[in-house]
C-alpha positions as CSV (number, residue, x, y, z in Angstrom):
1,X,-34.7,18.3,-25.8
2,X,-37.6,18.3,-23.3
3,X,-36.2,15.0,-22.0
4,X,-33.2,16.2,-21.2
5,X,-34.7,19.0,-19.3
6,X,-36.9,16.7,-17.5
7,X,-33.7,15.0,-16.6
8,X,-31.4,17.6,-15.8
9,X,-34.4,18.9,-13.2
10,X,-35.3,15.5,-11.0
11,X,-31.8,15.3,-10.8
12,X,-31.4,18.6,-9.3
13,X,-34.3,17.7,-7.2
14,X,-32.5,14.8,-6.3
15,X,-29.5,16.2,-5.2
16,X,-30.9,18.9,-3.0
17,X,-33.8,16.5,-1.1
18,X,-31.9,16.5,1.9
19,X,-31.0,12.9,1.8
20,X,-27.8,12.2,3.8
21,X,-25.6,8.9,2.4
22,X,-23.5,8.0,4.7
23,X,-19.7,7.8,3.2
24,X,-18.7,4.0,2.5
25,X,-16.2,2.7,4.7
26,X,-12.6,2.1,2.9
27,X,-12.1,-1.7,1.3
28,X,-9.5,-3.2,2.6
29,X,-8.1,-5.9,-0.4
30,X,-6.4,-8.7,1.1
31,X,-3.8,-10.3,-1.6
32,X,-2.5,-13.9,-0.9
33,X,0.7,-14.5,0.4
34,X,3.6,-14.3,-1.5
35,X,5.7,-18.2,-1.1
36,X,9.0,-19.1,-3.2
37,X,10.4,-22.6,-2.7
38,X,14.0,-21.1,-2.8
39,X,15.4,-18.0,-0.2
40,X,15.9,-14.9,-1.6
41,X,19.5,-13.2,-2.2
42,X,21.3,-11.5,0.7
43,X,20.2,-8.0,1.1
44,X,21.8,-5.4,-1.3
45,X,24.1,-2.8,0.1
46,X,22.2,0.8,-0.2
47,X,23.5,3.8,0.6
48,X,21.1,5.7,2.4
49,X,20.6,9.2,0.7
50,X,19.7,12.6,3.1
51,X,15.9,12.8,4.2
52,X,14.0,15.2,1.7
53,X,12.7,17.1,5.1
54,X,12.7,16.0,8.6
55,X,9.2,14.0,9.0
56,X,10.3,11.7,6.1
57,X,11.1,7.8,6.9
58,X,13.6,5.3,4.8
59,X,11.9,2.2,4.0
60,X,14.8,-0.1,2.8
61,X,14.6,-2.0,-0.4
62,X,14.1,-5.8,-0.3
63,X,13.4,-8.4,-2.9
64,X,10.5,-9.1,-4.3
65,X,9.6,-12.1,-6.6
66,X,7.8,-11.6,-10.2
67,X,6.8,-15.1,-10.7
68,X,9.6,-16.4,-11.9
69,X,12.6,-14.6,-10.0
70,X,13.7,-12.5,-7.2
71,X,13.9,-8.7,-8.2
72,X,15.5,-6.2,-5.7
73,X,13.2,-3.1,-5.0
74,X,15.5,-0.2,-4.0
75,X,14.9,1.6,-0.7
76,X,13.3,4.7,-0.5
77,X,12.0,7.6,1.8
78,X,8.0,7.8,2.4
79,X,6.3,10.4,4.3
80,X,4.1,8.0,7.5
81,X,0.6,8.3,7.8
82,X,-1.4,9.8,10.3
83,X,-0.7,8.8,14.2
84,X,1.8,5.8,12.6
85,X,4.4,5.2,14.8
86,X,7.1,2.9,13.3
87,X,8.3,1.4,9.3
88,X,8.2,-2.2,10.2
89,X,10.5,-3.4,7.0
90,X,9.6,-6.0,4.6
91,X,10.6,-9.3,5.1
92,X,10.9,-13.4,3.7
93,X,10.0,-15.8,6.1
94,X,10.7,-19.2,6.7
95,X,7.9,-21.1,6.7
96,X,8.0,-25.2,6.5
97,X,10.9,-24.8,4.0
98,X,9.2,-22.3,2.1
99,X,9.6,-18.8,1.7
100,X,6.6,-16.0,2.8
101,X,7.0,-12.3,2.0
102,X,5.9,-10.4,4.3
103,X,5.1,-6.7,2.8
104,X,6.6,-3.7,4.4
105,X,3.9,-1.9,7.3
106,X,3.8,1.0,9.1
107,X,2.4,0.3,12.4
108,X,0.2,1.9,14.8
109,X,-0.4,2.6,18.6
């Protein structure tokens, strides 16, 4: 029991010494790229549903591969960050007859 009190009061010293820690900036993760031998499928047809409120963007489906085949991922509406300007929609690329997703941004000014 007394350890616990000795405990329970360096931490409270601890925690009220003043000491500033600076916050840790965000990690930014970096996957590898995404390349399929074979194209994807032709877009699918979506019918684009009313916004849920004005400030909200559609971000249009596109495929996406699992490993073994292409999947569609249906569209949807995202409220944008914080001073982003545009959706720039996900795309495959053509790449020295390969194919390179490139994942769905919002972009900045």
């Amino acid at each position: 029991m007394r350890s616990i009190l000795i405990i329970s009061v360096l931490a409270m010293a601890g925690a009220t010494s003043g000491c500033v820690v600076a916050p840790r900036p965000p990690r930014v993760i970096v996957a590898a790229p995404v390349v399929v031998a074979t194209p994807p499928p032709p877009p699918q047809v979506e019918v684009v549903p009313p916004a849920p409120a004005g400030a909200y963007v559609w971000q249009p489906g596109h495929w996406r591969w699992d490993g073994r085949e292409y999947q569609w991922y249906p569209g949807r509406y995202e409220l944008p960050p914080p001073r982003a300007t545009v959706w720039v929609p996900a795309a495959w690329v053509e790449r020295r007859g390969q194919w390179v997703f490139r994942p769905g941004h919002w972009a900045y000014r």
